[in-house]
C-alpha positions in Angstrom: 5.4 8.0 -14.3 1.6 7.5 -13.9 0.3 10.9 -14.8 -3.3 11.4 -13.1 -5.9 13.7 -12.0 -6.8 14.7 -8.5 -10.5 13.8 -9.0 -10.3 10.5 -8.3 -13.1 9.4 -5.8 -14.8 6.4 -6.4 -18.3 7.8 -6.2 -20.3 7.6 -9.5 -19.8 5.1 -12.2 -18.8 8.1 -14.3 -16.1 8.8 -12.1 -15.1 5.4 -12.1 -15.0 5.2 -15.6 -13.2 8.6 -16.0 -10.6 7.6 -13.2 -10.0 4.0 -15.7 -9.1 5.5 -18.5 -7.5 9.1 -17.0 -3.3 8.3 -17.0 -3.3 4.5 -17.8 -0.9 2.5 -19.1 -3.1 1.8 -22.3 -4.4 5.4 -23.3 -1.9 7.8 -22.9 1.7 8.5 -24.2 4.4 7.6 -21.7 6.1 10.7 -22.4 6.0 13.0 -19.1 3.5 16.6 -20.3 2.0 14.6 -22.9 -1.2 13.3 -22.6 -1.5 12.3 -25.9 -5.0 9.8 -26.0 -4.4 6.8 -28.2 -7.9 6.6 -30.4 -9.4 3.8 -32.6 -7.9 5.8 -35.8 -4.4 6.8 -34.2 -3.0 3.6 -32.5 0.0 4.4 -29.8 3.3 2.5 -30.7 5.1 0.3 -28.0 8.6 0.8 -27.5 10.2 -1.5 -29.4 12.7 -3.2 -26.6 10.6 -3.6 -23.6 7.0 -3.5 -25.2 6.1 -2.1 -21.4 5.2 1.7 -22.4 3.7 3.1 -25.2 4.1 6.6 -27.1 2.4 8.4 -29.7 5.2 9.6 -31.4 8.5 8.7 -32.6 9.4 12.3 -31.2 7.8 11.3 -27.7 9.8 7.8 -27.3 13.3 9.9 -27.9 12.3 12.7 -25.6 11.6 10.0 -22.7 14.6 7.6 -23.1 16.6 9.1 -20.5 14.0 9.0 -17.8 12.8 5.5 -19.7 16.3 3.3 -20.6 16.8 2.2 -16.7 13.0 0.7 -16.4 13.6 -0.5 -20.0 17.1 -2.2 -19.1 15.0 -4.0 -15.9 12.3 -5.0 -18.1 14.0 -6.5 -20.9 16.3 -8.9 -18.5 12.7 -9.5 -16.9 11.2 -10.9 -20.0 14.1 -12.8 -21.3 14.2 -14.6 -17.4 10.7 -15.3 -17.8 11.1 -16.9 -21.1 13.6 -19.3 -20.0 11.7 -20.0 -17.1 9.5 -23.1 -16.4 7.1 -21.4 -13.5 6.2 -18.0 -15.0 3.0 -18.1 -13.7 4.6 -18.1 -10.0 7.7 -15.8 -10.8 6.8 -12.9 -8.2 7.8 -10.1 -9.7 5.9 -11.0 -12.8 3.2 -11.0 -10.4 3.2 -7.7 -8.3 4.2 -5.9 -11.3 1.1 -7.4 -13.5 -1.1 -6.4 -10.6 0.6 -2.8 -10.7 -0.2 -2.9 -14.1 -3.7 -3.9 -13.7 -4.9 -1.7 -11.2 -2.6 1.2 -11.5 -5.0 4.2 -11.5 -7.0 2.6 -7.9 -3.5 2.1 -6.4 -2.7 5.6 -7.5 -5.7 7.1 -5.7 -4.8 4.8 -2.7 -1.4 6.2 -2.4 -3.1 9.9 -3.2 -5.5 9.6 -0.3 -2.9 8.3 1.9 -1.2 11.6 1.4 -3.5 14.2 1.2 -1.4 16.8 2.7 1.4 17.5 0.3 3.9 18.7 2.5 4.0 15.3 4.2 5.3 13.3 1.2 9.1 14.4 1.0 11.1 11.4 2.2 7.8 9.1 2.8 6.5 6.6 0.6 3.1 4.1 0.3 3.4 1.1 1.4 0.6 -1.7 -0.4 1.0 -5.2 0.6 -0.5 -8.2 -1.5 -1.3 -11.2 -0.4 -2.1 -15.2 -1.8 -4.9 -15.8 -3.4 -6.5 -19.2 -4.2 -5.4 -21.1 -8.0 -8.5 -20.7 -9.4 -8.1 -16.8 -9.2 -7.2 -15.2 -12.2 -3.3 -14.3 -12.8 -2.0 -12.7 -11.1 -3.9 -14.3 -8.0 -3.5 -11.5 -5.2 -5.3 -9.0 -3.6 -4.3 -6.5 -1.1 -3.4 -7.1 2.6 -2.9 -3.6 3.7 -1.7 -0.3 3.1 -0.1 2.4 5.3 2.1 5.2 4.9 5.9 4.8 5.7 9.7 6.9 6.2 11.5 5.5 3.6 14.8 6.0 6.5 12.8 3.3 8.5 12.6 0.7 5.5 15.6 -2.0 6.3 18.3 -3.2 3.4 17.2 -3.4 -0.4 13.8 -1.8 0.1 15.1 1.0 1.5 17.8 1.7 -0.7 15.9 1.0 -3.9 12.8 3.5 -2.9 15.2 6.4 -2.1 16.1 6.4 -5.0 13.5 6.1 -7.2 11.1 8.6 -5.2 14.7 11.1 -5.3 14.7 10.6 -8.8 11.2 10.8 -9.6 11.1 14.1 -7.4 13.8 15.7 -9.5 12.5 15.0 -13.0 9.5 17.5 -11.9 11.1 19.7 -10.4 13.3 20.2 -13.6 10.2 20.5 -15.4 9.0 23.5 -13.4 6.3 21.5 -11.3 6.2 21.1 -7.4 8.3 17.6 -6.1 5.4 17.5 -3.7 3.3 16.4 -6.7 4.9 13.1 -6.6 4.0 10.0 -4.6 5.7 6.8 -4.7 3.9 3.3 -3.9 5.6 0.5 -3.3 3.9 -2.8 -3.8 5.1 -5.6 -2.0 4.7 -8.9 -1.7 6.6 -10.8 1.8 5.9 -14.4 0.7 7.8 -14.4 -2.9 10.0 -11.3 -1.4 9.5 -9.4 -4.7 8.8 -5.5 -4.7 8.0 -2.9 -6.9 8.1 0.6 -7.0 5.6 2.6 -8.9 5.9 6.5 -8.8 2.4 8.7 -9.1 2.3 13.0 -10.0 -0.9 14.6 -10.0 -0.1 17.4 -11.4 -3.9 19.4 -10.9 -4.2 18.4 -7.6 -4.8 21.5 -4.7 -3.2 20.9 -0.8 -6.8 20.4 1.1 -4.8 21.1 4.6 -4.1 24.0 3.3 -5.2 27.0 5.6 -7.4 24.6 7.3 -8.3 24.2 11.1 -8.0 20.9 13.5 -11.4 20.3 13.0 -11.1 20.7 9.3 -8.1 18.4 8.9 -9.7 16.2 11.0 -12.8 16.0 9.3 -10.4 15.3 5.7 -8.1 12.4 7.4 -11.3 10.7 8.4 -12.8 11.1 4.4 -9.0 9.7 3.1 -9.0 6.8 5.5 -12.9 6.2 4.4 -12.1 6.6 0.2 -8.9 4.1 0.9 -11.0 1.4 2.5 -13.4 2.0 -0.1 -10.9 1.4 -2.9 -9.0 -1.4 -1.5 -12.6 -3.4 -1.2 -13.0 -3.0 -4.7 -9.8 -4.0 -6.2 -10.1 -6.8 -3.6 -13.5 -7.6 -5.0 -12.5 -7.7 -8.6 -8.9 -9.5 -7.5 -11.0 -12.5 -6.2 -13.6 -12.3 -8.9 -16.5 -11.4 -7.0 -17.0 -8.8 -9.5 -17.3 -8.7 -13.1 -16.5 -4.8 -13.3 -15.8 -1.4 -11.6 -19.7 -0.8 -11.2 -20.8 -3.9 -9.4 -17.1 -3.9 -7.3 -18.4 -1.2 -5.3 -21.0 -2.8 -4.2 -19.4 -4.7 -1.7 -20.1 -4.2 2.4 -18.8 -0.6 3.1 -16.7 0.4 5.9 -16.1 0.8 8.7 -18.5 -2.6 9.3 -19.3 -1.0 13.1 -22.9 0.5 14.7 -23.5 2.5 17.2 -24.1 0.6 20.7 -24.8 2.9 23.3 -24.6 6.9 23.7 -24.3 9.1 27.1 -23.0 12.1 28.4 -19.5 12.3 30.6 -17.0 14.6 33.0 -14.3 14.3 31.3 -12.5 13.9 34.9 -14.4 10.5 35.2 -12.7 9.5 32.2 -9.6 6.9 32.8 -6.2 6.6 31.5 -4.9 8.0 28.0 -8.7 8.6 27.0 -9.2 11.4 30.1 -5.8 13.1 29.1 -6.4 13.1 25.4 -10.5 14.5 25.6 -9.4 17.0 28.0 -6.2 18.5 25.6 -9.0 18.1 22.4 -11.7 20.2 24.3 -9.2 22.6 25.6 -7.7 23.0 22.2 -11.1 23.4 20.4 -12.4 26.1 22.8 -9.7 28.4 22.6 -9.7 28.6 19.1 -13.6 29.1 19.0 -13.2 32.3 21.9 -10.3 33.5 20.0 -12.6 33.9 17.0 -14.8 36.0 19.0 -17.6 33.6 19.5 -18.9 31.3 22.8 -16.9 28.7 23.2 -20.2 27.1 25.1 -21.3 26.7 21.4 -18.6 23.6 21.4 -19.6 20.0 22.4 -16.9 17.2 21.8 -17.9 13.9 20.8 -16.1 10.8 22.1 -16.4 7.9 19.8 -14.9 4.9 20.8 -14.5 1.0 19.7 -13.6 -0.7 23.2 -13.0 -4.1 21.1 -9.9 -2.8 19.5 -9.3 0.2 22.0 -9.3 2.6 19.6 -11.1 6.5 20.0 -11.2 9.4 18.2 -12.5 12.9 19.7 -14.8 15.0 17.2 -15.6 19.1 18.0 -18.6 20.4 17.0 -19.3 24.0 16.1 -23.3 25.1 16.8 -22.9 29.0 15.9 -27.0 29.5 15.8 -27.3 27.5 18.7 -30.0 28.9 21.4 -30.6 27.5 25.4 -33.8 26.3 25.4 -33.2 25.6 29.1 -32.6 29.2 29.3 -35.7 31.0 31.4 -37.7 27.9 31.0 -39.6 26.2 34.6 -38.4 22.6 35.5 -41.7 21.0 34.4 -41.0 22.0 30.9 -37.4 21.4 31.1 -38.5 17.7 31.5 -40.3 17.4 28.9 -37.4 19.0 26.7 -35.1 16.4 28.0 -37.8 13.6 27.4 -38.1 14.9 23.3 -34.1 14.8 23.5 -33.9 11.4 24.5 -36.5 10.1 22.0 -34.7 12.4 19.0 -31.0 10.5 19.9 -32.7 7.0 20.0 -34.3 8.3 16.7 -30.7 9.3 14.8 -28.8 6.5 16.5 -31.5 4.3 14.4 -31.2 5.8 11.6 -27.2 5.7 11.7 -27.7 1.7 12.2 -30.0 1.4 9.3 -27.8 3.0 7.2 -24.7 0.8 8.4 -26.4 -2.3 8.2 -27.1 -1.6 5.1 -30.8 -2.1 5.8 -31.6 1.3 4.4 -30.1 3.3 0.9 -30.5 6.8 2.1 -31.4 9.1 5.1 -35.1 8.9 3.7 -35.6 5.1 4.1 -33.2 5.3 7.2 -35.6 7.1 9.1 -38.4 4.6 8.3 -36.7 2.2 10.5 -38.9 1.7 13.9 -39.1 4.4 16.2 -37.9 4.2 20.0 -38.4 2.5 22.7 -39.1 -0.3 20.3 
């Protein structure tokens, strides 16, 4: 088990650095509760059979054999079939598994962010699929494909089997230690061409339940900051994968999601609106006012936004909350309402610059962003 924090956002290079060397193979003891760091003066021992894990004591290893001798059993067959092998180098398991290696503490924030809400991970797994990358990558020459989230009852023959049990028996181990199962996520790495599979269990055992006495708009708002971080995290194991980058630091670097600008903005009746997109705004609005009257306030202080990708058909509807929000049309004679309309106009071309600069990447920070050339250009 990959013991790790819940801090794990890839947004400083001293949280990149602290997320490296936080629960890795290569600094702490194997044994679960642990946490023993391995120093310079006090060198961890590998276990003796596999030379897969290591501990810091002799105490440690003997404590952890019985969740440790099945993985050790697998490992040791592994290394004696890839020393009597001719084509180690293309033995797939030896593969996915050196790439779990490699970047387990990024794959375990993947799978965390996948799963934010911790009462969704009982009898669901992480699914990460690698793909080929050209020979003159570095070993183990993959990168990821894509990641999702899965029912381990939909995953067909061996997979299936194989992740029931190791997330059920993950699961119990910490909950016989007096922690909550729902700490546990299990990612399985997969990789269709060679057909070879690995499953990698994660606990974070400081981590809080951010859905936790939240609203829609508040879960909302957390799904869209998950999906954002895993992007963010695949890119950079895919940028050091392929070589692109020499280190964590200059890995994050690379183009940010979601690669999109805005095109045009309006307003809408929601009756105009066809097909699944008219039902769906109308249920989101409807749902979002209630719960703003029920709390006592004007639900005229809500305004939905419809953002939508036509090239891939895809939509999302966000509520906004304005609780200081005042008419200014309120009271006011139609020659001034004009020119109200007229400085709205210009301060919406204004933003939806600024919200291209920064996705173009033409501008660091809302500062520079708003240097960008002012409307109607």
């Amino acid at each position: 088990i990959t013991v790790m924090s819940a801090n794990t956002k890839l947004l400083s290079a001293d949280n990149v650095k602290k997320l490296y060397t936080e629960g890795g193979d290569k600094y702490e003891c194997k044994h679960f509760g642990c946490r023993n760091k391995e120093t310079a003066n006090a060198k961890h021992k590998k276990c003796g059979k596999c030379g897969n894990v290591k501990y810091c004591s002799r105490e440690c290893q003997i404590a952890d054999w019985p969740r440790h001798k099945r993985t050790c059993r697998e490992w040791r067959k592994r290394i004696l079939e890839d020393k009597n092998s001719t084509t180690n180098e293309n033995d797939g398991f030896k593969r996915v598994a050196n790439f779990s290696r490699k970047y387990s503490p990024l794959c375990g924030s993947i799978a965390q962010h996948l799963f934010p809400n911790k009462t969704s991970r009982k009898g669901t797994i992480a699914m990460i699929y690698l793909q080929e990358l050209p020979e003159d990558c570095k070993f183990p020459r993959m990168e990821i494909e894509s990641v999702g989230r899965a029912d381990i009852k939909d995953i067909p023959g061996d997979f299936g089997t194989q992740c029931l049990q190791s997330v059920n028996r993950e699961r119990k181990l910490v909950q016989d230690r007096g922690n909550d199962p729902n700490d546990v996520i299990c990612a399985l790495l997969s990789h269709p061409k060679t057909t070879s599979f690995i499953v990698v269990p994660f606990v974070f055992n400081d981590e809080k339940d951010p859905f936790k006495g939240e609203g829609v708009a508040a879960k909302t708002a957390i799904g869209l900051f998950c999906h954002y971080e895993v992007d963010r995290i695949v890119r950079t194991i895919n940028s050091l994968a392929r070589g692109e980058s020499k280190d964590l630091k200059s890995a994050k670097k690379c183009p940010a999601f979601p690669r999109m600008e805005i095109e045009s903005v309006g307003r809408a009746d929601i009756k105009d609106i066809l097909g699944d997109f008219e039902l769906q705004c109308l249920q989101s609005v409807n749902r979002e006012r209630k719960i703003v009257q029920d709390r006592g306030k004007d639900p005229n202080d809500l305004i939905c936004a419809f953002l939508s990708h036509p090239k891939t058909t895809s939509f999302i509807v966000l509520p906004f909350v304005l609780h200081d929000d005042t008419d200014p049309f309120k009271g006011t004679p139609t020659a001034a309402k004009t020119v109200i309309n007229q400085f709205f106009d210009c301060e919406v071309d204004r933003i939806v610059r600024t919200i291209n600069s920064l996705a173009r990447g033409e501008s660091k920070d809302l500062k520079s962003a708003k240097k960008c050339p002012a409307g109607p250009k």
